[in-house]
C-alpha positions as CSV (number, residue, x, y, z in Angstrom):
1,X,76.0,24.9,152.5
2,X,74.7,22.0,155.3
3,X,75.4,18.9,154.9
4,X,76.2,15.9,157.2
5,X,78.7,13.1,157.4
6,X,77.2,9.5,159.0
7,X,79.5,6.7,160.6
8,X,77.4,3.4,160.8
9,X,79.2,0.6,162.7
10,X,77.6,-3.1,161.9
11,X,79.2,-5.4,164.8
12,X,80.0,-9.1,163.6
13,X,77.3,-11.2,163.5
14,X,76.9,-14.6,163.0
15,X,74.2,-16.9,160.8
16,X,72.3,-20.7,161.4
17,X,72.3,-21.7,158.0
18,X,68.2,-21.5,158.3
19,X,66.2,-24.1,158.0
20,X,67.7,-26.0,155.0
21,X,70.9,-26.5,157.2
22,X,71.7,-29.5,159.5
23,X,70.3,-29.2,163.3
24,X,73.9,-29.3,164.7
25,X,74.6,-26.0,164.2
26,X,77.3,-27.1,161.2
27,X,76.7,-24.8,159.0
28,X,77.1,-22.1,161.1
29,X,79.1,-18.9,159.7
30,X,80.6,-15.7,161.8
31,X,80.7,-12.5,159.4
32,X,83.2,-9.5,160.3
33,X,82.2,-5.9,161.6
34,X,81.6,-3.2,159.0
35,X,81.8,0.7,159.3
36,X,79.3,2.4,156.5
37,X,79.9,6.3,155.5
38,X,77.3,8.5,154.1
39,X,77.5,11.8,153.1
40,X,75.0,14.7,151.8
41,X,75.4,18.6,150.8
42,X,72.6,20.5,150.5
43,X,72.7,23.9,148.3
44,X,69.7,26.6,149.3
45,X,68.9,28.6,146.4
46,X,66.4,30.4,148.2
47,X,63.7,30.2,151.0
48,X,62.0,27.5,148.5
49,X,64.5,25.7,146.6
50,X,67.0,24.0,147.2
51,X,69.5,20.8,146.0
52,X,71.4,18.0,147.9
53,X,73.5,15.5,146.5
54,X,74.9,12.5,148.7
55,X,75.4,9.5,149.1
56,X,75.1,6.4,151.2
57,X,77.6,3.9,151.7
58,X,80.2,6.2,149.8
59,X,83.0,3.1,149.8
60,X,80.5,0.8,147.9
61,X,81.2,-1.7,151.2
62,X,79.6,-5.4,150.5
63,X,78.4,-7.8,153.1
64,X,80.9,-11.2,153.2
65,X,80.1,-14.1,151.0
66,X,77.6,-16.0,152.4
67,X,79.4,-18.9,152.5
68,X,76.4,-21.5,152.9
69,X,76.0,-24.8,150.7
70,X,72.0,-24.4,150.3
71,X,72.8,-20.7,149.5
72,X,75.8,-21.5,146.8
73,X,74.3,-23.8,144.5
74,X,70.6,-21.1,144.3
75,X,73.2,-18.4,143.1
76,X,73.6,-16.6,146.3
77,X,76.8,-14.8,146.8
78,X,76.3,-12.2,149.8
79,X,74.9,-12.5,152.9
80,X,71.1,-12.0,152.3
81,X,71.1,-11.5,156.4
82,X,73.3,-8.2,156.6
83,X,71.5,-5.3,158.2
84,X,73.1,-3.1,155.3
85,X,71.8,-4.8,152.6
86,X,73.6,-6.1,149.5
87,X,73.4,-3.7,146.8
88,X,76.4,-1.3,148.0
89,X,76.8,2.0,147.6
90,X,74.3,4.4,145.9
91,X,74.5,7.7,144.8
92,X,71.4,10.7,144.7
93,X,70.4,13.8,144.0
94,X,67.3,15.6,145.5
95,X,65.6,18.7,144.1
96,X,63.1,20.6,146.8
97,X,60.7,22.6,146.3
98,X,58.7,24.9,148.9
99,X,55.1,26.1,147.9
């Protein structure tokens, strides 16, 4: 049965405040480091078929709140800037078939 296990480190990063912010650099916000985990397993029925079930971002890891004024009163919680996205963790299940 294959499979794999994925570490993905996200370094701290940091964020202006765009273009609604003050020129001064005020607004400006550090978010932390981040360490993602995916995993898949793969069953091969045969030379044709086979199923794998994984997945990515298995702890359901969220960026930090976002933490801007602009952001805050548009309804933005999370960091729309984070290289992982915002959505969490999510779960599949692939069938293949060979022809």
């Amino acid at each position: 049965m294959p499979g794999f296990l994925r570490f993905n480190f996200y370094g701290g990063r940091g964020d202006s405040g765009g273009q609604l912010s003050p020129s001064d650099a005020s607004e400006a916000i550090n978010y932390g480091s981040e360490i993602l985990v995916d995993i898949e397993a793969r069953y091969d029925f045969n030379d044709n078929i086979s199923l794998s079930v994984g997945v990515d971002n298995l702890f359901d890891v969220e960026p930090d709140d976002d933490g801007h004024f602009v952001a805050e009163i548009l309804g933005v919680d999370k960091a729309l800037t984070s290289p992982f996205g915002v959505n969490g963790g999510f779960w599949y299940a692939r069938l293949v078939a060979e022809f």
